[in-house]
C-alpha positions as CSV (number, residue, x, y, z in Angstrom):
1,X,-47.0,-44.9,-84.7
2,X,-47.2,-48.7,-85.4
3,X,-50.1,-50.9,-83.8
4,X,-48.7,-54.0,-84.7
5,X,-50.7,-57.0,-82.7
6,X,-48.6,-58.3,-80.1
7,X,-48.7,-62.4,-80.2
8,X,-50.1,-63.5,-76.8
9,X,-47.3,-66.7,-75.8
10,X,-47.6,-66.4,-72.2
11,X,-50.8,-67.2,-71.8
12,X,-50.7,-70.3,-74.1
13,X,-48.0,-71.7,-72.4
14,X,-49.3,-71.2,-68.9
15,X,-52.7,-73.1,-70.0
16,X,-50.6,-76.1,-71.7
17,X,-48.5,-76.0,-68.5
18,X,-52.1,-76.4,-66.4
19,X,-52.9,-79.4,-68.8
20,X,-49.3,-81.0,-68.2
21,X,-50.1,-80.8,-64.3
22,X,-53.4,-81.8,-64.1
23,X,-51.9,-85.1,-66.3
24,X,-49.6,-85.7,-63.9
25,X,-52.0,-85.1,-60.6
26,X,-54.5,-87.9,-62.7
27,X,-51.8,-89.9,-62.3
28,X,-51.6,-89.4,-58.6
29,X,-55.3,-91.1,-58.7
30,X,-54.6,-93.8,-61.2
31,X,-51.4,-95.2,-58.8
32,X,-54.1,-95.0,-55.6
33,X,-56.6,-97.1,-58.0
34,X,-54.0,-100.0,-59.0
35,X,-55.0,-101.4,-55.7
36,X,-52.1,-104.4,-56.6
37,X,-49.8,-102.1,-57.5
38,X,-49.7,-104.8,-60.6
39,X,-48.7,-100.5,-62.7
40,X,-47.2,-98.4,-60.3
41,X,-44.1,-99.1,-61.7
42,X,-45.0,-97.7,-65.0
43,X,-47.4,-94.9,-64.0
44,X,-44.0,-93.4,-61.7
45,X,-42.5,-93.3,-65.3
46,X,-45.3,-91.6,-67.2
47,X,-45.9,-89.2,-64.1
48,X,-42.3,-88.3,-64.2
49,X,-42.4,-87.6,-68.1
50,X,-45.1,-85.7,-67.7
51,X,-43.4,-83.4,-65.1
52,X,-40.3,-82.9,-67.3
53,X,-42.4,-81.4,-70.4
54,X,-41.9,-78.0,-71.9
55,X,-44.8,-76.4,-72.1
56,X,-45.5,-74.7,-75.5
57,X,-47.4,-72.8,-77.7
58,X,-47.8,-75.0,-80.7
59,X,-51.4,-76.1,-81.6
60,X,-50.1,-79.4,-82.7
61,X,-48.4,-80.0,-79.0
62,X,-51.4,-78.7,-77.5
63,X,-53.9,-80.9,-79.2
64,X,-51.5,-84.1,-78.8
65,X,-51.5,-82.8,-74.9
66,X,-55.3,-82.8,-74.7
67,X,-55.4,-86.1,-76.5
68,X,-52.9,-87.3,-73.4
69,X,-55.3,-86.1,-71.0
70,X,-58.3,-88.1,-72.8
71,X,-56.0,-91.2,-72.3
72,X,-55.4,-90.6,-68.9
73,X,-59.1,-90.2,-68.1
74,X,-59.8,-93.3,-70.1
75,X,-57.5,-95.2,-68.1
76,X,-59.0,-93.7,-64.9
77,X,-62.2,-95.3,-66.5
78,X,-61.2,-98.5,-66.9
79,X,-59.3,-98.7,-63.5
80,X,-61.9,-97.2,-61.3
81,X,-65.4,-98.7,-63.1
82,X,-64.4,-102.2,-63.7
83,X,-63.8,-104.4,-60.8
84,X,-62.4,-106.9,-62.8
85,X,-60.6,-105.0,-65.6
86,X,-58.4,-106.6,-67.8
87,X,-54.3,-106.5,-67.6
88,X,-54.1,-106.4,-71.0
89,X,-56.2,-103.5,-72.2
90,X,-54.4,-101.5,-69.0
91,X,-51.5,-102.1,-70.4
92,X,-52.7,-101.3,-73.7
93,X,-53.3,-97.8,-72.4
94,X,-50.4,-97.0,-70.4
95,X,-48.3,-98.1,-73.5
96,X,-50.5,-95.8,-75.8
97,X,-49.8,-92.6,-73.3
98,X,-45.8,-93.4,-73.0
99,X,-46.2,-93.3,-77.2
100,X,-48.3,-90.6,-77.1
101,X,-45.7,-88.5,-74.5
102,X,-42.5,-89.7,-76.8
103,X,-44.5,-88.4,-80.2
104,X,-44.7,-85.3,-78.1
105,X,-41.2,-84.8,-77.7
106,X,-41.0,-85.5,-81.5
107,X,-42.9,-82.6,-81.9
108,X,-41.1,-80.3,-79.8
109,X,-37.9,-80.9,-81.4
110,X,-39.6,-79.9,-85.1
């Protein structure tokens, strides 16, 4: 009888598929806080990238997904703290994610 160790897939991919959809909800939050809608235009595109994404089992996709989420929370930062935030660094941010979402899909294809 063989007792070889089964590798556990499934529940890697459901946990990076969590991450991918709790991304795209914090996007949800960050359209509500553009209270000009000066980005809505943009966060529809990242939110819809977001939604489209494999979920897999590779630890270099999974970190690169946490470091997506970090983004998104530190543009959630800057857009809910600072009354007065600057268009420039916001911009800053959403173009780092859409980078961050294409190296992704790099990845996947490797």
């Amino acid at each position: 009888m063989c007792f070889w160790k089964k590798k556990v897939i499934g529940k890697t991919y459901i946990e990076d598929r969590k991450l991918i959809l709790l991304c795209a909800q914090e996007i949800d939050v960050l359209i509500l806080l553009d209270k000009d809608k000066k980005f809505e235009r943009q966060l529809i595109e990242i939110k819809d990238e977001l939604l489209y994404l494999s979920p897999r089992d590779n630890v270099d996709v999974c970190e690169l997904d946490q470091k997506i989420k970090n983004k998104i929370g530190d543009l959630k930062l800057v857009l809910n703290k600072y009354e007065n935030w600057d268009e420039e660094n916001v911009d800053k941010l959403i173009s780092t994610i859409m980078v961050m979402i294409k190296e992704r899909d790099a990845k996947v294809l490797k």
